[in-house]
C-alpha positions in Angstrom: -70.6 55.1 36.0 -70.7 53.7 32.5 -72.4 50.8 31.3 -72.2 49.5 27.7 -75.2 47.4 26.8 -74.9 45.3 23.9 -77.6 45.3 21.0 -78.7 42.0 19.8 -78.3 42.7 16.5 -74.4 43.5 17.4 -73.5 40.7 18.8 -73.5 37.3 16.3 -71.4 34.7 18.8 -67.7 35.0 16.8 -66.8 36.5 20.4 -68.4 33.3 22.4 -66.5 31.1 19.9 -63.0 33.0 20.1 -63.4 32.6 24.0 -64.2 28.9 23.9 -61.0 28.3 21.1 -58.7 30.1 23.3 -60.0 28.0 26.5 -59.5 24.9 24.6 -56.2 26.0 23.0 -54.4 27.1 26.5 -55.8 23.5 27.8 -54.1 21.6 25.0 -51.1 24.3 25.2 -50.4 23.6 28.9 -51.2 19.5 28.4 -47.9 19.5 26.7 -44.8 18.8 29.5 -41.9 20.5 27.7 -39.3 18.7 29.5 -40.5 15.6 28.0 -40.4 16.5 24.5 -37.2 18.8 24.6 -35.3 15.2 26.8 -36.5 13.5 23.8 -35.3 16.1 21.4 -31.7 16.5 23.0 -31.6 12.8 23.2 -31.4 13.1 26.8 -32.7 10.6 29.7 -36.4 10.9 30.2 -37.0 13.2 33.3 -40.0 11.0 34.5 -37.6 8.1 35.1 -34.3 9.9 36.5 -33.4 12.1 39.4 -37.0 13.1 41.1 -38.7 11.6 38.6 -40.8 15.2 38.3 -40.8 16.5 34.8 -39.8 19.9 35.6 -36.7 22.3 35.0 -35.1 21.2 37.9 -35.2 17.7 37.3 -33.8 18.4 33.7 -31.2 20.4 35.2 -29.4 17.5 37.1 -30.3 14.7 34.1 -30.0 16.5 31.0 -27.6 19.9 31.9 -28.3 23.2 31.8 -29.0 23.9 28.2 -31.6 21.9 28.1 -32.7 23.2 31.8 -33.0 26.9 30.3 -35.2 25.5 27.1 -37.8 23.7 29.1 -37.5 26.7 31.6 -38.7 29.2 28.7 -40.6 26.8 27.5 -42.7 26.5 30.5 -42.7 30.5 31.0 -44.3 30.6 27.0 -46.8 28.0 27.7 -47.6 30.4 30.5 -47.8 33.8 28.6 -49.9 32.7 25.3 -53.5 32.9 25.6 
C-alpha cells in the first residue's frame, strides 16, 4: 500500500482555497435556474407562472417550444459538468 504524507513545508493552503472557490462557485453556478433566464432571453412566458409552474425543461417545452427546451436542457447538463 502507498501512502503519501505531506510535509509541512509543502503544503501553503493555495489547495484549501482552490477547494473552498470551487465549492462556492458550483453553489452560485447551480443557484442560477436556466429556464428563467433563457424564457426571459427568448422573450418567452415565465416558466414559474405557466404550464406546471416548475422551472424545468419540461415545463419550457410546452410554454416556450422546443428550441428553447433543448437550451435550458444543455444548460442544465453544463451547470452539472463544471466544477
Amino acid at each position: 500500500m502507498i501512502t503519501y504524507q505531506l510535509k509541512c513545508e509543502e503544503y501553503n493552503g493555495n489547495e484549501t482555497m482552490l477547494i473552498i472557490f470551487f465549492i462556492l462557485f458550483a453553489y452560485l453556478l447551480g443557484s442560477f435556474s436556466t429556464a428563467i433566464i433563457a424564457s426571459k432571453l427568448a422573450g418567452a412566458a415565465d416558466p414559474r407562472t405557466q404550464g406546471s409552474g416548475n422551472p424545468g425543461a419540461t415545463n419550457v417545452l410546452s410554454t416556450g417550444g422546443k428550441k428553447l427546451a433543448i437550451i435550458v436542457l444543455l444548460g442544465d447538463a453544463l451547470k452539472g459538468l463544471i466544477p
